[in-house]
MIKETOR-46720 format. One line per field, with one value per residue (C-alpha): x, y, z; residue number from 1; residue in three letters. Coordinates in steps of 0.02 Angstrom, whole numbers. Layout:
px = X	...
py = Y	...
pz = Z	...
num = NUM	...
residu = ALA	...
# end
This chain:
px = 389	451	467	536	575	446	443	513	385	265	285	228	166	77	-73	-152	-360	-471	-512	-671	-789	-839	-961	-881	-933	-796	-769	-794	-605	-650	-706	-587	-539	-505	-599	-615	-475	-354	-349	-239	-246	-98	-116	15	78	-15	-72	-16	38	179	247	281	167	190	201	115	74	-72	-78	43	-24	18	-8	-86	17	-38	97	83	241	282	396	489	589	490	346	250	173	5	-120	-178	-317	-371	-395	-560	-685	-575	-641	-549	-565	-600	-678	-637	-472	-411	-486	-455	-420	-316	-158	-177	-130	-273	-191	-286	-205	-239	-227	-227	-343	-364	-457	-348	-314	-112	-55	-198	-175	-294	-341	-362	-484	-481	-521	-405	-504	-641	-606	-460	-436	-268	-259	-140	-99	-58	-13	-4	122	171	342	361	316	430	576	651	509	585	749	889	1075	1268	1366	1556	1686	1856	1850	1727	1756	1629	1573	1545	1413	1225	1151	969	896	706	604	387	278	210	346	450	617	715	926	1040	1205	1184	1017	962	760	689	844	849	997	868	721	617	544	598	553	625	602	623	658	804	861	873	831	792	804	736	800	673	698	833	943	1093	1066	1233	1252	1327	1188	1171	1024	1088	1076	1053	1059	953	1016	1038	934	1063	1045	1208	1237	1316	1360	1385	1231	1278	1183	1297	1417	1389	1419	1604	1624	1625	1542	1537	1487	1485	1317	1167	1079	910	808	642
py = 338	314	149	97	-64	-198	-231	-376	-440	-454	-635	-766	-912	-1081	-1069	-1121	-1202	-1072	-1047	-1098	-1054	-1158	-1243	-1271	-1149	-1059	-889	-759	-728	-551	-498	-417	-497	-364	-194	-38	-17	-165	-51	94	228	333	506	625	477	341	174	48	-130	-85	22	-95	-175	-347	-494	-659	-804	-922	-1010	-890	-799	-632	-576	-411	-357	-168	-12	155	276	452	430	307	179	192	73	25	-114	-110	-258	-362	-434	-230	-264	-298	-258	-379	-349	-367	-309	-414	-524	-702	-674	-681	-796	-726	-833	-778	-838	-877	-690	-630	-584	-591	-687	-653	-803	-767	-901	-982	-856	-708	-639	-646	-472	-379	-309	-345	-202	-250	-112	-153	-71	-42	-15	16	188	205	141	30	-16	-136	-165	-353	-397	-571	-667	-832	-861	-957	-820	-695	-770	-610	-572	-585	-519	-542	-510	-506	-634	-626	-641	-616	-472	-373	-292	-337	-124	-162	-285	-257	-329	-315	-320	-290	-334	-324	-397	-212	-201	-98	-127	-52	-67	-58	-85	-63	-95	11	32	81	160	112	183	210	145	129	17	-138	-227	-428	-511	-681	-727	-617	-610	-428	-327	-145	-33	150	220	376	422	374	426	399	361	296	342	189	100	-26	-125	-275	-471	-578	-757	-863	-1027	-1119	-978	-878	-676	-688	-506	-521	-389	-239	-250	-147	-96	40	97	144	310	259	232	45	-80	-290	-400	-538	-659	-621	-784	-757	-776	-778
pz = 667	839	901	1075	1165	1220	1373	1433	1545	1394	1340	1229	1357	1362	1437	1610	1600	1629	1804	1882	2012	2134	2075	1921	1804	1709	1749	1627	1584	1508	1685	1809	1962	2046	2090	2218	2331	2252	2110	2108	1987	1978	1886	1798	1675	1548	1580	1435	1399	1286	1164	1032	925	980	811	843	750	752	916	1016	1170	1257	1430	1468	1630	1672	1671	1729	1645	1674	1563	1421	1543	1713	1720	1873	1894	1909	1996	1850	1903	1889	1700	1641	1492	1384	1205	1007	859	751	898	831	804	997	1130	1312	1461	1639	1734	1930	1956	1861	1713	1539	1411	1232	1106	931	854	667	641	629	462	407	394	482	642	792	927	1088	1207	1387	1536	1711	1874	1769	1722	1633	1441	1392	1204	1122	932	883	712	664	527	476	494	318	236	327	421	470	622	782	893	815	927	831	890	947	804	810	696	812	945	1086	1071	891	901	885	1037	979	786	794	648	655	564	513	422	558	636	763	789	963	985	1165	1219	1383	1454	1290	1223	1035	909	738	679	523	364	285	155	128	-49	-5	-191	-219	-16	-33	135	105	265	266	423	485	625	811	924	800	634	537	337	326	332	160	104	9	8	169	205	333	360	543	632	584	489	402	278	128	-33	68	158	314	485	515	635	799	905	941	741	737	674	636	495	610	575	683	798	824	992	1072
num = 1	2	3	4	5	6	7	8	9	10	11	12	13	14	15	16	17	18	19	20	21	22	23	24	25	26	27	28	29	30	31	32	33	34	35	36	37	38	39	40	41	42	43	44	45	46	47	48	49	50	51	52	53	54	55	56	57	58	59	60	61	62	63	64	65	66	67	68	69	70	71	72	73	74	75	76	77	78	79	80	81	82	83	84	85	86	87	88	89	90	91	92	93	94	95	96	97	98	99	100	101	102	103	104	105	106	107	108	109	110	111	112	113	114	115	116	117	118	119	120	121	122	123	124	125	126	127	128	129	130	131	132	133	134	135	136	137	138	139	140	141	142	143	144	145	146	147	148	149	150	151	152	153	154	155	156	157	158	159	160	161	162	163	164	165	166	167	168	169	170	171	172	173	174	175	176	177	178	179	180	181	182	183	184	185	186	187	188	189	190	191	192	193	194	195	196	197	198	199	200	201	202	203	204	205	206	207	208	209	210	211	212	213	214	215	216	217	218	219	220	221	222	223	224	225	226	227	228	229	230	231	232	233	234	235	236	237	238	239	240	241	242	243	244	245	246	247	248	249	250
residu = UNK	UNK	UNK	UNK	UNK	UNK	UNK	UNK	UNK	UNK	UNK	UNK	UNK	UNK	UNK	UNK	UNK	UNK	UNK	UNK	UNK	UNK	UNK	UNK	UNK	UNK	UNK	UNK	UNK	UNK	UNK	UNK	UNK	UNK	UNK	UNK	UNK	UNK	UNK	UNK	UNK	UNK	UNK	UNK	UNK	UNK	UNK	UNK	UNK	UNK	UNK	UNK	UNK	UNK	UNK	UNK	UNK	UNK	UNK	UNK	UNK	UNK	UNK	UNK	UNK	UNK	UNK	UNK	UNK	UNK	UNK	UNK	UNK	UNK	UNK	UNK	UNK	UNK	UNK	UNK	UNK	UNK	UNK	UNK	UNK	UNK	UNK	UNK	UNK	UNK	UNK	UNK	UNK	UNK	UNK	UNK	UNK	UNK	UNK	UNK	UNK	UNK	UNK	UNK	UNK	UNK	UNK	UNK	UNK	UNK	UNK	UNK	UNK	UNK	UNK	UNK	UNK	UNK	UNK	UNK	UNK	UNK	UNK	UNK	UNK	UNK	UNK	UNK	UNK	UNK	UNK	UNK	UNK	UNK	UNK	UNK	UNK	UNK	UNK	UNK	UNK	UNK	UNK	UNK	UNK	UNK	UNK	UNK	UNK	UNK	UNK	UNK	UNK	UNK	UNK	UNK	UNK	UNK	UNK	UNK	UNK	UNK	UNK	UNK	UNK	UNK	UNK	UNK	UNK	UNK	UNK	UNK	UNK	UNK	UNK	UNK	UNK	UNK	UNK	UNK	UNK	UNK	UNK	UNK	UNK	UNK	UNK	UNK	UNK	UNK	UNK	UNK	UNK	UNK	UNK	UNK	UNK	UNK	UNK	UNK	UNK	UNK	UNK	UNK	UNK	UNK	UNK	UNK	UNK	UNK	UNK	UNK	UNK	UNK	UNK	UNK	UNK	UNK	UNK	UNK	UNK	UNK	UNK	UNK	UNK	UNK	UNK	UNK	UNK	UNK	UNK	UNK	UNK	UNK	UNK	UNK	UNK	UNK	UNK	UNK	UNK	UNK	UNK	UNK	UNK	UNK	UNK	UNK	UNK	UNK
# end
């Protein structure tokens, strides 16, 4: 399965009140802002959110900012107030609301089901059809779900380290030792036992896929992904690799 980079203006924020009309009424936040002219719609290309399957927990949120592509690495931005015809499947597990710009907002409520993915349908300009997958997991019972980058060590060479570490909460994950538009190096499955710290990887499919690559043991301790027993990511296109301990981010 091919996987490539989320983009990075697709973010986790803390949401504004809704916005109301004059007279005080709230606005129907599933309703575009925008219409006719103040929405372009560029042919010879796809409109999307992202690539990725974003992972959320309870409680996050995730702006829907609107892309046209021609191709993987060129996005356009498109007017987000454009986006309308909000809807999710199922329905209680997002609430919708918009920034000042327009843009919807998707908040993934107590509702949601751990492990189940949501589908979001909306609608740019009224015409054309942008779908997103969200799939939402606690963090206690999977710590691994997030970014992950290598840190410096003095026995790696700055080449050598893996700048991003992807793991989803589909059970995907993604690795880059040098991360560029929605370059990735390989991608695949994983599978974490949090009883026995063993990570499996099954690489399936990249750009370069090491046979160095070793499940083994991991340990998570200070927001750190520290490998241990062999447990290897790989080396890179140059032939190098790092053991150094991995620092997770946002």
């Amino acid at each position: 399965m091919k996987h490539f980079l989320g983009l990075v203006a697709l973010s986790v924020l803390t949401l504004a009140a809704c916005e109301t009309t004059s007279g005080g009424t709230a606005k129907d936040p599933t309703i575009a802002t925008l219409s006719g002219e103040a929405c372009p719609t560029p042919d010879q290309g796809g409109y999307l959110y992202s690539f990725d399957r974003p992972s959320l927990q309870v409680g996050d949120s995730y702006t829907l900012p609107p892309y046209f592509s021609t191709h993987p690495g060129s996005f356009d931005s498109l007017p987000p107030g454009c986006v309308g015809e909000l809807s999710a499947s199922p329905a209680e597990a997002v609430s919708w609301s918009r920034l000042e710009d327009g843009t919807a907002v998707a908040t993934i409520t107590e509702q949601a089901e751990i492990g189940k993915p949501i589908y979001l349908r909306t609608q740019y300009a009224g015409s054309e059809s942008i779908s997103l997958v969200l799939n939402v997991y606690k963090a206690k019972e999977n710590p691994l779900i997030g970014f992950w980058s290598q840190e410096k060590g003095e026995t790696c060479a700055d080449n050598a380290r893996i700048r991003e570490l992807i793991f989803n909460a589909d059970g995907t994950f993604s690795v880059t030792w040098t991360p560029f538009e929605s370059y990735k190096d390989y991608w695949g499955d994983y599978e974490y036992d949090l009883e026995t710290s063993v990570l499996t990887l099954t690489p399936d499919g990249g750009n370069h896929i090491p046979d160095t690559v070793k499940s083994g043991k991991i340990k998570l301790e200070d927001g750190k992904l520290i490998p241990l027993d062999g447990m290897s990511f790989g080396k890179n296109t140059q032939g190098k690799s790092c053991g150094a301990a991995f620092k997770g981010r946002g």
